[in-house]
N, C-alpha and C positions, 0 to 999 in steps of 0.2 A: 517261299521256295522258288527258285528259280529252274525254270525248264528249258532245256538246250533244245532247240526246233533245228535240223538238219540244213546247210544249207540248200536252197532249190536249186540254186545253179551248181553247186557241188552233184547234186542229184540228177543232172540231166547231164553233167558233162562222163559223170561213171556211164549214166547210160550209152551215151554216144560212143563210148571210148567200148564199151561190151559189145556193140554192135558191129563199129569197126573190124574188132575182133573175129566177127563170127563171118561177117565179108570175109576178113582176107584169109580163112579157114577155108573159107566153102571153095576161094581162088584154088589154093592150095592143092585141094586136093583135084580139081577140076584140070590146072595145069602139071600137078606132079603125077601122074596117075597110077605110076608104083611106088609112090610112097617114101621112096629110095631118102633118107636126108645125113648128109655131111655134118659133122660136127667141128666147129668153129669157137676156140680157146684164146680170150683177150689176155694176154700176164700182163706183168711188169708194175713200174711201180704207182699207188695211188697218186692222183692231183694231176698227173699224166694224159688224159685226153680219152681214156679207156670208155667212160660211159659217155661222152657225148660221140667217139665213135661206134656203141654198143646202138645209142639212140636213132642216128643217122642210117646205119647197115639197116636197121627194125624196119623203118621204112619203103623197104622193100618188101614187094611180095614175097618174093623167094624164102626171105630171114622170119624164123621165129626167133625174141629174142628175149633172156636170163638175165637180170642183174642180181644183184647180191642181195638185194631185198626182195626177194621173190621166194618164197618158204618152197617152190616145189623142187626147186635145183639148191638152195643155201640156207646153211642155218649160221647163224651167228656167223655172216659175213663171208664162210667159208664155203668150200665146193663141197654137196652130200657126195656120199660114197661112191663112187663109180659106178656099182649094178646099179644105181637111183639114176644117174643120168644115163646112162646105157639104155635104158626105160623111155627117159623122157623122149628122148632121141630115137628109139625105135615108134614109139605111140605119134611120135607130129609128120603132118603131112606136109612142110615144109622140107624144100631142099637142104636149105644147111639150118641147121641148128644152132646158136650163137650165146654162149656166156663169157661173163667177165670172173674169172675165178684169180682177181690177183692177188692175193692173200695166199694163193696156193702155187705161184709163180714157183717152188723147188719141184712141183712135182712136175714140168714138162715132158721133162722121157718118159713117165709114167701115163701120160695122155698120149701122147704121142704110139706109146707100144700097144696101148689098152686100145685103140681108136687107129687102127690102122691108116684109113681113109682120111684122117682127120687133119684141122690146117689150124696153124698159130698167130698170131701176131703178137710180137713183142714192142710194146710203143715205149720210146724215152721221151722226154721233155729236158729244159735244162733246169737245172738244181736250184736254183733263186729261183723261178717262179715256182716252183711246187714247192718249197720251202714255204714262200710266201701265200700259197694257197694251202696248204695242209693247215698251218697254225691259225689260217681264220677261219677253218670249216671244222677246227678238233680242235682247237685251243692251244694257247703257248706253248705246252708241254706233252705234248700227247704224244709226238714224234719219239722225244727222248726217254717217255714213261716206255715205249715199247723197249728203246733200245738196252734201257737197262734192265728190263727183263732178260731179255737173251742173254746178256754177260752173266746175268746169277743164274738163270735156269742151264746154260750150255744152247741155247737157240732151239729150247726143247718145243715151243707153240707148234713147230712145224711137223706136218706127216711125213715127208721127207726131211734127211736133215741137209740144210745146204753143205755145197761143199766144202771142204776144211779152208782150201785157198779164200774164201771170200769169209769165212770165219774168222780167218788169221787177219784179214784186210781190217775186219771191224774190229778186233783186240787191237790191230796196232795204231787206231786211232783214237779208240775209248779213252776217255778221261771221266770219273766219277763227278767232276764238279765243270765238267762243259755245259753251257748253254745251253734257252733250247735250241737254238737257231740250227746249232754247231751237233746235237741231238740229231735232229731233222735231214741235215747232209745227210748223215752218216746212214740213216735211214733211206737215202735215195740211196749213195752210194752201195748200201748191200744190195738191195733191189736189181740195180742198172749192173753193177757187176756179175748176176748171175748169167744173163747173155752172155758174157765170154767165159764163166771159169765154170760153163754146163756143157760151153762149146755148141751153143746153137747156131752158131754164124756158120756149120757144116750140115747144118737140117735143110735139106731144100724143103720141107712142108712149115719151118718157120720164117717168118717174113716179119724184118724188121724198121720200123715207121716210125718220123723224126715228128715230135709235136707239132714244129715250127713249119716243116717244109706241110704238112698236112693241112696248118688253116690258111699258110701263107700261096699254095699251091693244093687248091682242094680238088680240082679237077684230076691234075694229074696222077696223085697220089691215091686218090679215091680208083684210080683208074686201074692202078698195081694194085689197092687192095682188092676189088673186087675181082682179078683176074684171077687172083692169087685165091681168092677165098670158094671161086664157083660161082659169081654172081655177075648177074647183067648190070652195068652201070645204066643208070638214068641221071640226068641232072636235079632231078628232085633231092636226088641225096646229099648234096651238097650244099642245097637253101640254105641260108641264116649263118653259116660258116664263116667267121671273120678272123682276122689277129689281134684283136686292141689287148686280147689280155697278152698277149711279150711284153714283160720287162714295164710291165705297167705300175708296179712299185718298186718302193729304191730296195739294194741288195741288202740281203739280211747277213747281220755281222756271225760271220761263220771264223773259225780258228784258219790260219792262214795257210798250214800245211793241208789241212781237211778241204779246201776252199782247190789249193793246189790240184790233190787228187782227184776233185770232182772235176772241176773243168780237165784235166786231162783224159778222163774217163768219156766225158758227154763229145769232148775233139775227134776221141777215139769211136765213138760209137757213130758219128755224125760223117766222119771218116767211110766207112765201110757203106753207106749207102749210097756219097758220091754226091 
């Protein structure tokens, strides 16, 4: 019989890591001393930059921060209920409170109205590299196994339903026997399209952030987010931030008119920020 012995350095790095924890609580509430914390909503779509910018914000004092594998804000990937984070968010004595809920990307007005105080970021990337990092972090088909759920079910996964216009967007591209490649677009594509057909480009509390300009310009861009978000920039937050992944593998063979729409969407999006 064979005995799994834990590893030690597994075990001293949880410790370290609970310790840390409890420093920057004790900060916390040392420097926040009414308690007061802003809540802070990453959408948009997966393979996009969401958790290595959830990871970086963390880094701060100020940020407590939620990813989706964290069972006290997400189950199965998704945001809990609102009264559960309404909670989490009253109980931390950090300033802003910080999750990535992009699975839950229709519900933005919904955070937005429920979280008065509250601030957004919506990050795009381009389409070939999340194409190309989805299918190796979920597999060939994982993209398109969602999307042809939503064509049988009516896009029922969702608590909100997206809206009809970016519904109509993904029927008139669907094809039963596309790719996965061609899958995966279409999956950014509904993603990136909710930005304009939710009309958040008229939210002044959403604030919208290009993958590329953000590792290709980390200073700056870290500089808008944190302005935008309630937080003190330090250069700490930007350590280790590089580009080598743009365009680091060759374009995944997408259908030509789906390929069309995405690069006109990503022109359009990358447009508005300037």
């Amino acid at each position: 019989m064979t005995i799994k012995i834990p590893s030690i350095q597994g075990y001293w790095n949880r410790r370290q890591n609970e310790r840390a924890a409890q420093q920057k609580r004790r900060l916390q509430q040392e420097r926040n001393p009414s308690g007061h914390s802003t809540p802070l909503f990453l959408v948009g779509c997966g393979r996009s930059g969401t958790t290595m910018l959830l990871r970086h914000l963390g880094r701060s004092w100020q940020v407590e921060a939620y990813n989706e594998n964290q069972p006290e804000a997400f189950e199965r990937w998704r945001l809990r209920d609102l009264p559960t984070i309404a909670g989490l968010i009253s109980d931390s004595p950090a300033p802003v409170v910080a999750f990535k809920p992009i699975l839950n990307t229709t519900q933005t007005h919904q955070f937005l109205k429920e979280f008065p105080e509250a601030r957004l970021i919506f990050i795009f990337r381009h389409f070939d590299d999340v194409i190309n990092s989805s299918m190796k972090k979920f597999g060939a088909a994982n993209r398109l196994t969602h999307v042809r759920e939503w064509m049988a079910s009516d896009f029922d996964e969702f608590k909100v339903a997206p809206p009809a216009v970016t519904k109509a967007t993904v029927e008139a591209h669907w094809r039963p026997d596309m790719g996965n490649a061609s899958g995966a677009a279409l999956y950014w594509l509904f993603y990136n399209r909710l930005y304009l057909d939710m009309d958040l480009q008229e939210q002044e509390r959403v604030l919208l952030v290009c993958y590329e300009q953000m590792v290709q310009q980390p200073e700056a861009v870290f500089q808008r987010i944190c302005a935008h978000s309630g937080i003190t920039f330090e250069p700490e937050l930007i350590a280790g931030i590089h580009s080598s992944s743009i365009g680091r593998d060759p374009a995944p063979d997408v259908d030509p008119a789906l390929r069309t729409a995405c690069e006109a969407l990503y022109e359009q999006l990358a447009g508005m920020i300037g």
